[in-house]
N, C-alpha and C positions, 0 to 999 in steps of 0.2 A: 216493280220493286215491292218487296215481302220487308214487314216493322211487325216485331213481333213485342211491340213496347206496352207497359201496364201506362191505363192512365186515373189520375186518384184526381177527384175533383173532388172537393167540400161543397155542400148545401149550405153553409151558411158564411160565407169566406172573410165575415167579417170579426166573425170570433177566433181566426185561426190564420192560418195562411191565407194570402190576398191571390190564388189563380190558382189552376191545375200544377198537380205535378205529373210529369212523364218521365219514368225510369225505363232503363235501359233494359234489356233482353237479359235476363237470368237475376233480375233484380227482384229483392224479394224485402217488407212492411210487413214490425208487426206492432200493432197497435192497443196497448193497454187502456183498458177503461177509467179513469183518476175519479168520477162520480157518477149519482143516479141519473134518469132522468136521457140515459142514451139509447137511441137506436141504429141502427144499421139497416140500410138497405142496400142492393147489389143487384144492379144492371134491371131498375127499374119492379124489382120483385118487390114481395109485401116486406115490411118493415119488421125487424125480431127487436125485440125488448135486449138491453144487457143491463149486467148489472156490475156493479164496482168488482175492479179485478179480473173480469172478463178478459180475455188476449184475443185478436183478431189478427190475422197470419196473412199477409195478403200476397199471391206471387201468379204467375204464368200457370196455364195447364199443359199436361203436356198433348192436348191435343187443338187445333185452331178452329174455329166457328166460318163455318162457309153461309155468305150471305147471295142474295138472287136480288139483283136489280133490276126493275122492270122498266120502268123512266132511263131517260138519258142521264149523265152525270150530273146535270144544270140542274134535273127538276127538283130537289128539295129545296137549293135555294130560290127557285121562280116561284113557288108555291110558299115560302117561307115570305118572301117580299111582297106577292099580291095580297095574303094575308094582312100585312102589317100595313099596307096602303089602305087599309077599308076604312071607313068611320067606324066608331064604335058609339052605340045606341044607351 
């Protein structure tokens, strides 16, 4: 099964919406800047400056990102839990 869905998560969900949002397939965001002091970042890149007025268009490309899995399905979250069971120092 192919989901071709955008997914918008806020960094700080307490100033905004409280969780992810997931739009549907041909769903398209656009988000105006209302003050200074904002950044953007996108799928982990460096952060751009905006500034009041700025519009950010968010939608699907029309081409998809092919990922390579080397682990089994399980392993991020085996690796995500043995992590979170360690002491911290």
């Amino acid at each position: 099964m192919h989901l071709r869905n955008i997914l918008l998560v806020p960094i700080a969900p307490h100033l905004s919406v409280d969780r992810a949002v997931v739009l549907a397939e041909g769903s398209s965001v656009s988000i105006t800047v209302r003050s200074g002091n904002t950044v953007l970042s996108v799928d982990g890149q460096s952060a751009i400056d905006l500034d009041e007025n700025d519009r950010v268009d968010v939608r699907a490309a029309e081409y998809a990102a092919r990922f390579v899995r080397f682990g089994d399905p399980g392993y991020f979250y085996r690796n995500l839990n043995a992590h979170m069971n360690q002491p911290h120092l």
